[in-house]
C-alpha positions in Angstrom: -18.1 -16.6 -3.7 -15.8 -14.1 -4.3 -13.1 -14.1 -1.4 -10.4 -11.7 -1.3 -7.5 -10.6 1.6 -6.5 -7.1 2.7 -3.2 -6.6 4.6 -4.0 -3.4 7.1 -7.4 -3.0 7.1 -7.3 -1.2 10.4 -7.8 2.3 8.6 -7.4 4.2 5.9 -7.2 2.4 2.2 -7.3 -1.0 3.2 -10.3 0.0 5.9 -11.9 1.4 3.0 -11.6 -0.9 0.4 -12.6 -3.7 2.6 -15.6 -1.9 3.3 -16.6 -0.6 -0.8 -15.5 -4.7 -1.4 -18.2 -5.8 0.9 -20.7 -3.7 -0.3 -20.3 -4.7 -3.6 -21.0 -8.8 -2.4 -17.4 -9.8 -1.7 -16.3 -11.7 0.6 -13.4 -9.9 2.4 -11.1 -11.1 4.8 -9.9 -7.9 6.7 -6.1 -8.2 8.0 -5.5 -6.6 11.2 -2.9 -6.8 13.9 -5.8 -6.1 16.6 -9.2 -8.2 17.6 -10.2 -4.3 18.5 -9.6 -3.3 15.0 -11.6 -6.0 13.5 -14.5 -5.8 15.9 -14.7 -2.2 14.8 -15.3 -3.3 11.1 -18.0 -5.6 12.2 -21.0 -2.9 11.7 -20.4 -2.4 7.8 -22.4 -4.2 5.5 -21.3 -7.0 3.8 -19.5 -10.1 4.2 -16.4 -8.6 6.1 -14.6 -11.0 8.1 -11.2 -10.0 11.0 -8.4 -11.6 9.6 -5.6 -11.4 12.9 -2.6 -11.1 10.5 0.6 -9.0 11.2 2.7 -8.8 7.8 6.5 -8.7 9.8 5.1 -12.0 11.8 6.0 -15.2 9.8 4.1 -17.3 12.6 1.0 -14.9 11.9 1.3 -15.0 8.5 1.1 -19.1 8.1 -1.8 -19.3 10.7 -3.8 -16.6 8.4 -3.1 -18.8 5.3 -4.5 -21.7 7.1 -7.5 -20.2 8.4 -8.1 -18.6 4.3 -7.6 -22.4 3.3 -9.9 -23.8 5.5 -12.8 -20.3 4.3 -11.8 -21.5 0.9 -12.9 -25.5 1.1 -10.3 -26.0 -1.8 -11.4 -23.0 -4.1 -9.0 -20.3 -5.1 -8.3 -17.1 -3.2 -9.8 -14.6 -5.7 -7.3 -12.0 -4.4 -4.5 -11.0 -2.2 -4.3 -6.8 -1.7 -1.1 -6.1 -0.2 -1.9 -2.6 1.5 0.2 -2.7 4.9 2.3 0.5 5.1 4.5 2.7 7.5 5.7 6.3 6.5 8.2 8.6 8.6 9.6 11.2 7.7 13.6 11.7 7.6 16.5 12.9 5.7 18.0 9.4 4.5 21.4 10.8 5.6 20.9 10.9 9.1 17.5 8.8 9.8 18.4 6.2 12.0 18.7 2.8 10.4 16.6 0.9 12.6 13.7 2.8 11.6 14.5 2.8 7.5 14.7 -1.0 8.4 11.0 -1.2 9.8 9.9 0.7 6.6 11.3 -2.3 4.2 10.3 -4.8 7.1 6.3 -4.2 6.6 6.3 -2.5 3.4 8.1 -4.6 1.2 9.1 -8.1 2.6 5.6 -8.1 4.7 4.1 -7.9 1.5 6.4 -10.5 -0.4 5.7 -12.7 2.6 2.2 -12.5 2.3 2.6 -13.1 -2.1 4.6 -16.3 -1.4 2.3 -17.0 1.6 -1.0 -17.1 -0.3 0.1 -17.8 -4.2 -0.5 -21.4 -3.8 -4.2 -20.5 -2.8 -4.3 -17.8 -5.5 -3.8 -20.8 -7.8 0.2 -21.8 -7.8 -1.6 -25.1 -6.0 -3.2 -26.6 -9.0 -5.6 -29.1 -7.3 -7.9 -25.8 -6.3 -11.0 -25.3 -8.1 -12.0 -22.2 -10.0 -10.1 -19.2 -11.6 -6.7 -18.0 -10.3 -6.5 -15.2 -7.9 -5.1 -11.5 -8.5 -2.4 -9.6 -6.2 -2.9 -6.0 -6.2 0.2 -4.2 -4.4 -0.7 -1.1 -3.4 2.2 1.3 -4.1 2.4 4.7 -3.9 3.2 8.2 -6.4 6.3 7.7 -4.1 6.8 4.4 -6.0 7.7 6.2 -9.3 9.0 10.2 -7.9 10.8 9.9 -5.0 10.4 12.6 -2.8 12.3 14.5 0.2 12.3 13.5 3.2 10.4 10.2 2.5 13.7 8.3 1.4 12.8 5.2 3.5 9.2 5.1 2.6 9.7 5.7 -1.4 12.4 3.2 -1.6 9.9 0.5 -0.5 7.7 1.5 -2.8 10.1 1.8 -5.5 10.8 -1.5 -4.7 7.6 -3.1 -4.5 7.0 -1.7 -7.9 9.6 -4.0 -9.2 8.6 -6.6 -7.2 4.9 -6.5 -8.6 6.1 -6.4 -12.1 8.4 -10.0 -11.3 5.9 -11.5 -9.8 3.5 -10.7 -12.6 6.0 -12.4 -15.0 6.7 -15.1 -13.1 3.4 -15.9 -12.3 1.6 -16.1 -15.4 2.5 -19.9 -15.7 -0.3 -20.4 -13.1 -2.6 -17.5 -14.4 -2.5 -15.6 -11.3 -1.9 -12.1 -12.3 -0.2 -8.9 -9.9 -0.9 -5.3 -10.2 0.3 -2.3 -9.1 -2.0 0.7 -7.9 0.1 3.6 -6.9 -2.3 6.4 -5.5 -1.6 10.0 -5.0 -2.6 12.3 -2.0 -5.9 10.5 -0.2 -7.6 10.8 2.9 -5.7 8.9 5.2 -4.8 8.9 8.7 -1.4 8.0 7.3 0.6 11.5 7.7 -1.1 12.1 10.9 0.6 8.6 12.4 3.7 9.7 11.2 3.9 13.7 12.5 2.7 11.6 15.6 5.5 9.7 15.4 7.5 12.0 15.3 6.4 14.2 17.6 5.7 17.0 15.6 8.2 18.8 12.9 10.7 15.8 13.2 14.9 16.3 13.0 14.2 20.0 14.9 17.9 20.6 15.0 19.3 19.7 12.0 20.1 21.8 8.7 16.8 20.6 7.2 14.6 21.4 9.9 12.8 24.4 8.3 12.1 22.3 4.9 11.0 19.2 6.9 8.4 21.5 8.4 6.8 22.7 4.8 7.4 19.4 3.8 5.6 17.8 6.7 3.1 20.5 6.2 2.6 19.8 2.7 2.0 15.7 3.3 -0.7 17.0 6.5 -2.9 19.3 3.7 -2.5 16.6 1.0 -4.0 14.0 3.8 -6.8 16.1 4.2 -7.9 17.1 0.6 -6.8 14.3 -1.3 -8.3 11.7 -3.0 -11.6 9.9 -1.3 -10.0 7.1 -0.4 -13.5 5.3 -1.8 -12.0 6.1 -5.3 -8.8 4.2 -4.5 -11.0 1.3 -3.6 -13.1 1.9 -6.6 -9.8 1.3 -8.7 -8.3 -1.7 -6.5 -11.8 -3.3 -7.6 -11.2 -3.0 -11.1 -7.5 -4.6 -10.8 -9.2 -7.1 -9.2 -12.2 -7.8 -11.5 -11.4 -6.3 -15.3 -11.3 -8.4 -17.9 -8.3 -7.1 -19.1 -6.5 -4.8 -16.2 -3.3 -2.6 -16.3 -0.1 -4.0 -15.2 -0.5 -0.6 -13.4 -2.9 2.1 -12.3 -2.4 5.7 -11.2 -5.5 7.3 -8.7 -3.9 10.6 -8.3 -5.4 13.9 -7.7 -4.2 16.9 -10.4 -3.3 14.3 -12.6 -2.0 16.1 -15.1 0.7 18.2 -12.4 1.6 15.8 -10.0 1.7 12.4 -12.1 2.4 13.0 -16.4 4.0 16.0 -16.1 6.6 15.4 -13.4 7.2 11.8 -14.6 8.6 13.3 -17.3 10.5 15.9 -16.4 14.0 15.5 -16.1 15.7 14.9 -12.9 17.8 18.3 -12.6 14.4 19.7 -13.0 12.2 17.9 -10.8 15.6 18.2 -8.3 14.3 22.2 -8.8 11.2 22.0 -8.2 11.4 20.3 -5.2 14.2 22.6 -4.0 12.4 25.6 -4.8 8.9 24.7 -3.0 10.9 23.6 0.1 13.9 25.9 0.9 16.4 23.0 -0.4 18.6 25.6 -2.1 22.3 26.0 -0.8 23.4 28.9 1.1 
């Protein structure tokens, strides 16, 4: 038995690969905040099982593990995907703290606490039977390019990068390996929840309020023609399951524009770009 948890699995890419996982004969224990949200998963095929577990709760977190344990009957966990996420939109010079706080909050140490949380079943704990587990952090584009007007959210990202490669290098003592998939654009609710959260164009009446909107605009389309989000999933199944993986993979639509070729273009020059395609210029 193949057993593997998703953090948010409510909706978009963690809904999705919980249900392509389950399909394919996992077993998948879906994280969600809400007994709703996981009696909503309960009509797709395959072995998909609600997992209550809220990634800033450290009480949730430990009664999840235990419940996994007790699934597990001393086996290993054969994954961990680390796919919780927030994203609002600000200028990191006057976005309030509190809410660049919640971004770090459940994107980064929610999915650290979950790592430490379930290592020992991914095969830290040595008395388990069978091979060690994988964690597959799911990152972001954002993770590598940071972007206006997304400060909070590609920090985190940025971060969690960093914090997949450690744990990869720390953890190959137990064989438990950690990857990072960083997806482009895909068909998410994601960018919807955060012009809701914002109420619209956020920041109306500041200096930036005219980029923000073709910015906002720009995240809205991307959510809507991007990536299937089935082809993320298709890609967080080979981290889990190749033979040999990449430390890292990269699902992102117009490869060649939006990932190589701005990866390496020099700063000034992405600074340009980005400048140029959202009114960023000076006066």
């Amino acid at each position: 038995m193949k057993m593997v948890v998703i953090t948010g699995a409510s909706s978009g890419i963690g809904r999705s690969a919980a249900e392509y996982l389950a399909g394919r004969g996992w077993t998948v224990l879906a994280g969600v905040r809400k007994p709703a949200d996981g009696e909503a998963l309960a009509g797709a095929d395959g072995d998909i099982r609600p997992l209550i577990l809220d990634v800033v709760d450290e009480e949730s977190i430990a009664e999840a593990k235990t419940r996994v344990s007790e699934l597990l009957g001393g086996r290993t966990l054969a994954g961990l995907i680390n796919n919780a996420g927030i994203a609002e939109m600000g200028p990191l010079a006057i976005q309030p703290m509190e809410t660049v706080r919640k971004h770090f909050e459940v994107n980064l140490f929610g999915a650290l606490a979950c790592s430490q949380a379930f290592a020992p079943l991914l095969g830290m704990d040595r008395t388990r039977q069978g091979p060690a587990g994988r964690i597959v952090n799911i990152t972001s584009v954002g993770g590598v390019i940071a972007s206006p007007f997304l400060g909070a959210y590609t920090a985190t990202k940025h971060a969690l990068e960093s914090v997949t490669d450690t744990l990869r290098r720390e953890l190959m003592i137990y064989g438990i390996d950690a990857i990072a998939v960083g997806p482009g654009a895909v068909k998410t609710p994601i960018w919807d929840k955060a012009e809701e959260a914002n109420d619209g164009a956020p920041y109306p009446d500041s200096d930036w309020a005219e980029a923000i909107g073709k910015f906002s605009d720009t995240m809205l389309e991307g959510g809507r023609t991007g990536l299937e989000p089935d082809t993320v999933s298709a890609v967080i199944e080979t981290a889990l399951s190749a033979k040999k993986p990449k430390a890292r993979y990269a699902p992102v639509p117009d490869k060649l524009t939006n990932w190589t070729i701005a990866r390496r273009l020099p700063k000034r020059w992405l600074d340009k770009v980005f400048a140029g395609r959202f009114g960023l210029k000076p006066d």
